[in-house]
Structure formats: C-alpha cells, structure tokens
C-alpha positions as CSV (number, residue, x, y, z in Angstrom):
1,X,27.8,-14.5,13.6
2,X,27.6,-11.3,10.8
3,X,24.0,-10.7,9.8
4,X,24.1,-12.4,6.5
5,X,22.0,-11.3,3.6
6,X,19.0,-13.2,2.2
7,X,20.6,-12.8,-1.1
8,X,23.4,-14.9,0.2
9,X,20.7,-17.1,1.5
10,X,18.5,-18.0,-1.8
11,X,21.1,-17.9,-3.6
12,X,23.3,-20.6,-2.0
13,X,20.1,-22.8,-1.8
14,X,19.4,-22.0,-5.6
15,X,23.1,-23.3,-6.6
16,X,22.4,-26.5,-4.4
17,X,19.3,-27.5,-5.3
18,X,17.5,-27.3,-1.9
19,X,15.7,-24.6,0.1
20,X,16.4,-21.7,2.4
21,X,13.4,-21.8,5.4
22,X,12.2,-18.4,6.1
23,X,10.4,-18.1,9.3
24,X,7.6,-15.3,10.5
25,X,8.5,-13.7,13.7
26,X,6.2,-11.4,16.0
27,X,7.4,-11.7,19.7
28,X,11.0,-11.8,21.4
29,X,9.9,-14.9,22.6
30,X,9.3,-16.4,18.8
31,X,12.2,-14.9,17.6
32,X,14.4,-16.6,20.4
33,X,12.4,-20.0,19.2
34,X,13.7,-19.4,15.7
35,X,17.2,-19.0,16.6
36,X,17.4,-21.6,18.6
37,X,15.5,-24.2,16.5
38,X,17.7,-23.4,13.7
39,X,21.0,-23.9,16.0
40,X,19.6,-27.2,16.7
41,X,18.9,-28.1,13.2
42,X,22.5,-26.7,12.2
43,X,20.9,-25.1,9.4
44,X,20.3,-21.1,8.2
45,X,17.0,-19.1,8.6
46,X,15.5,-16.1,7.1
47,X,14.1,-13.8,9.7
48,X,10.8,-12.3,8.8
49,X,8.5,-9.6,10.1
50,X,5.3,-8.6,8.2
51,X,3.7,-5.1,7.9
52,X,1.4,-7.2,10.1
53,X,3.7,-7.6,12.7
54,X,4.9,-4.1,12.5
55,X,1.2,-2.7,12.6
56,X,0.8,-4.9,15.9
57,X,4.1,-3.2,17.8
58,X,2.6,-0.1,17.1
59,X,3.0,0.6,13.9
60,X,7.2,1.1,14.9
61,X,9.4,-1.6,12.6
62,X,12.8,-0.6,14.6
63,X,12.1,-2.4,18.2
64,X,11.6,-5.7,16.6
65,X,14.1,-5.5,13.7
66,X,16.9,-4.7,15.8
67,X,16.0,-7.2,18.4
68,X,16.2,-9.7,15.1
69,X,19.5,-7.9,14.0
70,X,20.9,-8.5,17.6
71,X,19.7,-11.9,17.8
72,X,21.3,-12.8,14.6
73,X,24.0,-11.5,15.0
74,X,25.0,-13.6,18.4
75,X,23.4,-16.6,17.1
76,X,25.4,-19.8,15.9
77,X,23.7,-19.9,12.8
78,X,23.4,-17.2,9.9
79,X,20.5,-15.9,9.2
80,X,19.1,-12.6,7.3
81,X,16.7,-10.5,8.1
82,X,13.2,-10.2,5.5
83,X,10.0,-7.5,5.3
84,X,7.6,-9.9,4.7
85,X,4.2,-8.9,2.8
86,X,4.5,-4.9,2.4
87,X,2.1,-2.4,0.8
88,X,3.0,0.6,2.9
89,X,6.0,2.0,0.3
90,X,7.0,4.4,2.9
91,X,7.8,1.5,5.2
92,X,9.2,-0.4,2.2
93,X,11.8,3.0,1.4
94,X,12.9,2.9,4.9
95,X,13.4,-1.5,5.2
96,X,17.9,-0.9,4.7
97,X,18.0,1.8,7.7
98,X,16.5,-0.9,10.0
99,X,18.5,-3.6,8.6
100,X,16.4,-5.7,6.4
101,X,18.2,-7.6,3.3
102,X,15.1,-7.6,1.6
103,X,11.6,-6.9,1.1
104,X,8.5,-8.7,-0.2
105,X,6.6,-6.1,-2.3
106,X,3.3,-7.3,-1.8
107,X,0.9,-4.7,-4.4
108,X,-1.4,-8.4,-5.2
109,X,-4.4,-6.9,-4.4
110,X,-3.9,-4.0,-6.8
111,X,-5.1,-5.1,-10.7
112,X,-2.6,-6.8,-12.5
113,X,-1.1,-3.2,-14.4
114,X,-1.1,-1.3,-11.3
115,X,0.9,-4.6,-9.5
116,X,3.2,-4.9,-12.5
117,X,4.4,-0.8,-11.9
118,X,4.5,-0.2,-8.2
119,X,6.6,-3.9,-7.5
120,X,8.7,-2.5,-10.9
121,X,9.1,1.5,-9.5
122,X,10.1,-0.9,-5.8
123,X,12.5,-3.3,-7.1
124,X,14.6,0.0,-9.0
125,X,14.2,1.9,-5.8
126,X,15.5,-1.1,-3.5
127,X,18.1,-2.5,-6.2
128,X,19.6,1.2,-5.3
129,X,20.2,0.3,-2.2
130,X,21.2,-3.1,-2.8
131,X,18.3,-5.1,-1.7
132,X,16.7,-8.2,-2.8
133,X,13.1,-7.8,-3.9
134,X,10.3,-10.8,-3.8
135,X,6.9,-10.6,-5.2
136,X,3.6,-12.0,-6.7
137,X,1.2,-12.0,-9.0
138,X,-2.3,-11.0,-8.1
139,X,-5.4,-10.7,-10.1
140,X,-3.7,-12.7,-13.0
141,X,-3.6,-15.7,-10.3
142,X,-7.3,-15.3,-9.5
143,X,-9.6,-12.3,-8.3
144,X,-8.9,-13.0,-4.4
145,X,-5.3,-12.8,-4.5
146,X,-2.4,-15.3,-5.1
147,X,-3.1,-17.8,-2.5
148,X,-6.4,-18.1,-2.5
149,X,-7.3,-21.8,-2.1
150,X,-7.7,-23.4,-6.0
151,X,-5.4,-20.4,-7.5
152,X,-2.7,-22.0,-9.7
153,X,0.8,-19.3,-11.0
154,X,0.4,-19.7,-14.9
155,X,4.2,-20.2,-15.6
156,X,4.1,-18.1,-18.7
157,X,2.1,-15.2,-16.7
158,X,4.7,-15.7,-14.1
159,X,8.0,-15.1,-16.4
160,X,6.2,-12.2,-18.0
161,X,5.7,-11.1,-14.4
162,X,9.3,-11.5,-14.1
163,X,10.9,-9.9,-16.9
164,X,8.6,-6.5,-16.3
165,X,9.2,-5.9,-12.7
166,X,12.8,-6.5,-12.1
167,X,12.1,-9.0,-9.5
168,X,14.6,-11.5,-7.6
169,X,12.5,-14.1,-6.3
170,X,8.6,-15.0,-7.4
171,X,6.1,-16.3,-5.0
172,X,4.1,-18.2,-6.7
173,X,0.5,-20.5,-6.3
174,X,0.7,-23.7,-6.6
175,X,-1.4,-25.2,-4.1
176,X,-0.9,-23.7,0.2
177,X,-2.5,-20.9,1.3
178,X,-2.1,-18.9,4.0
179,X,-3.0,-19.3,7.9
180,X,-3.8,-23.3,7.5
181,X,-4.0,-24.9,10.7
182,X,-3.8,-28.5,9.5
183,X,-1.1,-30.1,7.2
184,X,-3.8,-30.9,4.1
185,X,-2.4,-29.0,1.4
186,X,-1.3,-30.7,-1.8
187,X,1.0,-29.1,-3.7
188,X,0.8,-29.2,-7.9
189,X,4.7,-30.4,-7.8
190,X,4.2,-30.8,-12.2
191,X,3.4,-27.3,-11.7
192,X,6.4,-26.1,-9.5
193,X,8.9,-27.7,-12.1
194,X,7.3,-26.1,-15.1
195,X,7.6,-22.7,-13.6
196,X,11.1,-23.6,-12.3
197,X,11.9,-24.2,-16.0
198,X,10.1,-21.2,-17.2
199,X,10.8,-18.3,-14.7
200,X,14.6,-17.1,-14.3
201,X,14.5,-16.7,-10.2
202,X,14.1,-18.4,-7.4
203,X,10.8,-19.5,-6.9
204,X,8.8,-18.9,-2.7
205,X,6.4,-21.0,-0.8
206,X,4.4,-19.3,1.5
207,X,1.7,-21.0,3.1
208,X,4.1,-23.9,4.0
209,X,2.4,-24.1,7.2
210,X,-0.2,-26.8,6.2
211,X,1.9,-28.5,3.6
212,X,3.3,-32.0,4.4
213,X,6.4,-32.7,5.3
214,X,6.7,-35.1,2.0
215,X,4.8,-33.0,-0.1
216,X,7.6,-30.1,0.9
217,X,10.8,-32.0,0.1
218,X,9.2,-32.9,-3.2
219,X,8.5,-29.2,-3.9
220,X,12.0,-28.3,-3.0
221,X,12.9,-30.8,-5.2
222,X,10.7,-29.8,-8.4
223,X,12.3,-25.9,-8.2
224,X,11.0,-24.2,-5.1
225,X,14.0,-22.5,-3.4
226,X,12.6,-20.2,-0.6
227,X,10.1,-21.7,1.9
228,X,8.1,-19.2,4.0
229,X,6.5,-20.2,7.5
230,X,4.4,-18.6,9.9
231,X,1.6,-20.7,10.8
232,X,3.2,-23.2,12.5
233,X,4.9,-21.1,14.9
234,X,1.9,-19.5,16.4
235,X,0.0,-22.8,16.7
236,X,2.8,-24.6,18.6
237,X,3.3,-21.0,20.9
238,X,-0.4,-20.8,21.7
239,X,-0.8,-24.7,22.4
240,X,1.9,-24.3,25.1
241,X,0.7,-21.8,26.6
242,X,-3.1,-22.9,26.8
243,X,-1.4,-26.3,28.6
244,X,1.0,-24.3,30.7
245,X,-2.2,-22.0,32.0
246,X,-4.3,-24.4,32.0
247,X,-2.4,-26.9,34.5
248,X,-1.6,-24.2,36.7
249,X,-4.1,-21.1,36.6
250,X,-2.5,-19.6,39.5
251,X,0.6,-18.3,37.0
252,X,0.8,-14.8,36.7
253,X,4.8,-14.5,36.0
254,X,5.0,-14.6,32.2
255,X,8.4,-16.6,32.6
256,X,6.8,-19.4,33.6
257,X,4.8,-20.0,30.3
258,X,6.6,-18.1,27.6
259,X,9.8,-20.3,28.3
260,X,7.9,-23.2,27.1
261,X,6.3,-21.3,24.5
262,X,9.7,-20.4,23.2
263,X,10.5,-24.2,23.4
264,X,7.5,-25.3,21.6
265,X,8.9,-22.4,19.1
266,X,12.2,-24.2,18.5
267,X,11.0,-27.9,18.8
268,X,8.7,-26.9,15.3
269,X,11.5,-24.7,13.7
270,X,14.1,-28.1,14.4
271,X,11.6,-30.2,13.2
272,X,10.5,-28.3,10.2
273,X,13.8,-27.8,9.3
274,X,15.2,-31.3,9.6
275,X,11.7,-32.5,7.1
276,X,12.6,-29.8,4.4
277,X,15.9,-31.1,4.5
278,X,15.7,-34.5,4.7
279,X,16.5,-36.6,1.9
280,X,13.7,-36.7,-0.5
281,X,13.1,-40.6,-0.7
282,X,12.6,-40.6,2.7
C-alpha cells in the first residue's frame, strides 16, 4: 500500500490509546523480516534506519531508504519510513528527498542549551517541509546521555523541553536502555503517566529491546505511544545464522542462511507485535 506517514502513525495510536512499534532496520534481509512480521501480526510499523546504519552502507542513506520505500509500498501493511538517532544536520536537511516522514534529532550529547537550539533551529527547518520531528533530553537526564541505565525524564524538564523546541514526539527515560540483550528492564510506569499528563506529545520508548512483554503493555497503557526496537532484531538474525552455519559449515550460498535469518526476523517482529498489543490484563 501508499507509504503512509509516521505522523499518521503516532497519531492514530495517540487517539486510541495504544502504541505504534517502530522497528530498526540495517539489511534487505531485516527489512523483508519487518514487513513480513508485521503482515502476520496485521498490524502497522515504522521503518527506521539510524545515522548508524547509514554510516555502515557507506555513509550513502538512498540505497536503503528506497529499498524501505519500495518495500513499503508493496507491503500489506502500512508503514512509514523514520531517521532514527541523527546528529549529522546535513543528513537530517536532506531526510524528505529520500523519503523519510520523519526524523529523530538526536543533539543529547550536546549540553542541555546547545540541545534545546539545534533540535529547535531542526524542528523549524523540517516543519517546512512537513515533517515530524522526535527528540530527547540529554544532560538534563543525567551526564551520559538519556538512556543511560538509572537516568529518569523529570516530567517538568521534559514539557519545558517541549514547549522550547517545537518538538512532536519526546523520547523519554524511564527505565530501558539501549543495546540490552536480555528482557530485565523495569520500567517506572508512575513515571510514564506523570509525563503523559505533563508533556503535550506523544511520548517514545527506545530501548524496548530488554523490556518485558508485561512491563510494555503496561507502559503503553500509562501514556507511551511510540515504541522503538532494534535489539531484538539483530539477536534473533545472528542466532539463526550461528545455528544455520554451525549445522552445516559447508554453506557458502548466502540463501541458505539469510532466509532463516529473515524468518527469525519476522517470527520476533509477530511476536513483539502481538505482546504490545495484547490486552493489558493478560
């Protein structure tokens, strides 16, 4: 179907009360996972590739966005299409010409002034051009950055946040971090409702990877609206590929292991999809 827009995408999940799954992307293989998990699940996906990403093809973001616009595009489900985690601006300026909805401002690292006017200067540059901007606080959350394990989003800092940068959607610290291999995180869900109530847009998980399944529907729940995974995808990739290789070393045609790392791909997108969505009791 039509790309959709992750406007579209938040803000249908905002005026239901549940949550829009956006999923990191790197490969054609993990991108054809995504899809596909997603058509299973019957439900909508945001698309994301990080500067990381990009700086991994090369440095070159249109390869892999218009693979993503393409796959979209003939896929059963909607989806939109996300730069995820930016700090090159001259990447950011040029994320509309390769189809991106929106952008993830990422200037965290910078001090909290410095954050507050390059994601502002952003979010009036991409609102020109009709985009949807995310972003999050930095030093103000704790010296090494946002999701830093132990950081905590003050919901007052957060709104303040809000109201001088322009922003659409807030991601905020509440208890995941990035790059967790194991499902231990334990989210502050007191927290998440009391900067629901206090910051006027959606609120963004990211470090869902190593959050429960339970401890994610009760997010959802409390306020969180978009819910960012990466993680996930690359362990369940790489763990079908160490079994594929390692049961028969004698493969040299990539076929034969990255179909069942695409699968591994879509079995965790389905899966993730169907616990975020599940009803919250259950």
């Amino acid at each position: 179907m039509p790309l959709t827009t992750t406007a579209e995408l938040v803000g249908a999940a905002a005026g239901s009360g549940r949550a829009v799954l956006a999923f990191n992307v790197v490969t054609l293989e993990q991108l054809g996972g995504v899809l596909a998990g997603a058509e299973r699940a019957g439900h909508p996906v945001v698309l994301q590739v990080s500067e990381n990403a990009v700086a991994f093809h090369g440095g070159r973001v249109g390869p892999l966005a218009a693979a993503c616009r393409v796959a979209a595009e003939e896929s059963a489900v909607a989806a939109s299409l996300h730069l995820d985690h930016a700090t090159d601006l001259d990447l950011v300026a040029g994320a509309a010409a390769h189809g991106f909805s929106s952008v993830m401002v990422d200037a965290s690292r910078l001090p909290h002034d410095e954050n507050v006017a390059v994601t502002a200067r952003a979010a009036r540059e991409l609102h020109d051009q009709g985009l949807f901007v995310e972003a999050e606080l930095g030093e103000v959350g704790g010296k090494d950055g946002a999701h830093a394990p132990g950081v905590r989003t003050d919901p007052g800092e957060a709104a303040a946040f809000v109201a001088a940068t322009g922003v659409d959607a807030l991601a905020v610290a509440v208890g995941s971090s990035h790059a967790m291999a194991t499902r231990t995180a334990r989210l502050d869900h007191d927290l998440v409702a009391r900067l629901h109530a206090a910051v006027p847009v959606p609120l963004v998980l990211h470090g869902s990877s190593g959050v429960p399944p339970e401890d994610l529907r009760r997010a959802v729940a409390a306020g969180m609206t978009k819910v960012n995974v990466g993680t996930l995808l690359g362990l369940a990739f790489t763990a079908a590929v160490r079994d594929r290789l390692s049961a028969d070393p004698s493969a040299t045609d990539p076929r034969r292991y990255l179909r069942e790392a695409r699968e591994a791909v879509a079995e965790a997108v389905a899966q993730t999809l169907a616990d975020v969505h599940a009803d919250p009791a259950s």
